[in-house]
C-alpha positions in Angstrom: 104.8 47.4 77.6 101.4 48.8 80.0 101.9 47.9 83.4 99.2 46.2 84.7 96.8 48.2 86.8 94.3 46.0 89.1 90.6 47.3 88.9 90.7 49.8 92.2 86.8 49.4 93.0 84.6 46.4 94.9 81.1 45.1 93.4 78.7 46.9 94.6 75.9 44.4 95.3 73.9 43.6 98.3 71.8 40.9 99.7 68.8 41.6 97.8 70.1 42.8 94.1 68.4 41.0 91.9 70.5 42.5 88.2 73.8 42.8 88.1 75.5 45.5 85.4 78.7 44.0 84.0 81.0 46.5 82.6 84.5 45.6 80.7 87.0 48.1 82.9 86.6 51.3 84.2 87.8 53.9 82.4 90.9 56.5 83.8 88.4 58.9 84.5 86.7 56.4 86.7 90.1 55.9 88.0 90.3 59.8 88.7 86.7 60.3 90.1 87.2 56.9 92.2 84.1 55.4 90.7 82.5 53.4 88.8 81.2 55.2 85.6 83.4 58.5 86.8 83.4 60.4 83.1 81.8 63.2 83.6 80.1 62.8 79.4 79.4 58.8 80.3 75.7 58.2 80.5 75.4 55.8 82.7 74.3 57.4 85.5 72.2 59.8 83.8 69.9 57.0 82.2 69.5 55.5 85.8 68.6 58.9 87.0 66.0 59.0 84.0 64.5 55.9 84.5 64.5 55.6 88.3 63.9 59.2 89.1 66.4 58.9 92.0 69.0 62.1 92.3 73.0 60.9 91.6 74.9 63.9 92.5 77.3 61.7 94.3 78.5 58.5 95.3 75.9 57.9 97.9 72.8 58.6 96.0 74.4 56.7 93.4 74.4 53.3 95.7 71.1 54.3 97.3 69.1 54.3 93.4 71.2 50.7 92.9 70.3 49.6 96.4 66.9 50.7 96.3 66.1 49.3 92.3 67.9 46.2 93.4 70.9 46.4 91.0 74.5 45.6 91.4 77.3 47.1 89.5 80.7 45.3 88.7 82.8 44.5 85.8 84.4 41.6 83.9 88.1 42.4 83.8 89.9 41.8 87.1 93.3 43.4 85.6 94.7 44.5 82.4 96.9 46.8 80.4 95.9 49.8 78.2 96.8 52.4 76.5 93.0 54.7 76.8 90.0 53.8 77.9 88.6 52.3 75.1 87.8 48.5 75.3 89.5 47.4 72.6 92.7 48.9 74.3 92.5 45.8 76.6 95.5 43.4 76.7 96.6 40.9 79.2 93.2 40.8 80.6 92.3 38.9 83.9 88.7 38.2 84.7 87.0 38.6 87.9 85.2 35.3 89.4 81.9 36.1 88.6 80.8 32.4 89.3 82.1 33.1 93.2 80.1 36.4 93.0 77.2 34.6 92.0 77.6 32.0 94.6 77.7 35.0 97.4 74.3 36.4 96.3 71.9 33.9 95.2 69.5 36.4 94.4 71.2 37.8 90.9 69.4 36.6 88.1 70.1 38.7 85.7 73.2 39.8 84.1 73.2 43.0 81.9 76.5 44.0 79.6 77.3 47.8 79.2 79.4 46.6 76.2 80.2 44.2 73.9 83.8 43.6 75.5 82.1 42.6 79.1 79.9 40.4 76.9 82.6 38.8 75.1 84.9 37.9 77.7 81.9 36.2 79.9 80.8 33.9 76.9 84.0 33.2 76.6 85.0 32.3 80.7 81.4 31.5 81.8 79.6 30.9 78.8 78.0 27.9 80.6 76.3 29.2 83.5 72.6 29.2 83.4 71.6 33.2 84.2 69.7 35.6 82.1 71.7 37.7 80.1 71.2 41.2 78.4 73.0 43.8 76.3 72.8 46.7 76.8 74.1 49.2 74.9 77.7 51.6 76.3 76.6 54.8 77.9 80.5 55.5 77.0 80.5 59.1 75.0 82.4 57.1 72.9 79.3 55.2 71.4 77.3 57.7 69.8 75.4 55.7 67.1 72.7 55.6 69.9 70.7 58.6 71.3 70.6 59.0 75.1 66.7 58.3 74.3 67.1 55.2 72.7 70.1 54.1 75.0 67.5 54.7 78.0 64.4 52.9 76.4 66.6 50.1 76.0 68.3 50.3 79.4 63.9 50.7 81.0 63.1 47.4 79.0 66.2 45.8 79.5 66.7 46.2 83.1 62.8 46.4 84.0 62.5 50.1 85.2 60.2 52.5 85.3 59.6 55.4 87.7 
């Protein structure tokens, strides 16, 4: 059996954020890099880059372009066990309290998924809070039916940006 690993990161969200991103769990080379969406191939960061024209070489210009394009960045799962980083790797998943988070900052109303898993596991814990929602789909290299073009029109519409 995994041991359990606790998710090593806070939200990031301030007073004003008006989106929050949902991930799943971040992945071990998040763990490595310390930070949320830490693979080096992800394309998270990249598409906000794109669609913000804000610089993310590292962690602070990273939380300045969410500060500054009023987006927060958290995810669903709490703790877990795994074997990789792939979602479907999950087991003995606890969720974060995404109600209390919600509570704290008022102004979130939006919620945008970076995957199907952070998706699934909020219908199925929270399914009944009235927020927007949004999919959006993984900037994992893992998912790679989707251009980085079409993943960052989507993420533009999706999450309302444009430089």
């Amino acid at each position: 059996m995994n041991e359990t690993l606790q998710h090593p990161f806070d939200p990031i969200v301030f007073n004003d954020t008006h989106t929050l991103i949902l991930g799943s769990f971040p992945s071990i080379k998040s763990f490595d890099h310390a930070f949320y969406y830490g693979h080096s191939r992800n394309q998270f960061w990249k598409i906000l880059e794109l669609l913000t024209g804000y610089p993310v070489n590292n962690r602070d210009q990273k939380i300045w372009l969410l500060k500054e394009n009023h987006i927060g960045i958290w995810d669903m799962v709490a703790a877990c066990a795994r074997d990789n980083s792939l979602d479907t790797s999950l087991t003995n998943v606890t969720v974060n309290n995404i109600p209390a988070l919600l509570e704290k900052y008022p102004s979130i109303t939006k919620l945008a998924f970076t995957g199907k898993k952070a998706q699934a596991l909020f219908e199925k814990y929270f399914g009944d809070l009235a927020i927007e929602r949004v999919y959006l789909p993984s900037p994992s290299p893992a998912h790679a039916s989707m251009t980085f073009e079409e993943k960052a029109e989507i993420y533009a519409e999706k999450l309302e940006i444009r430089k």
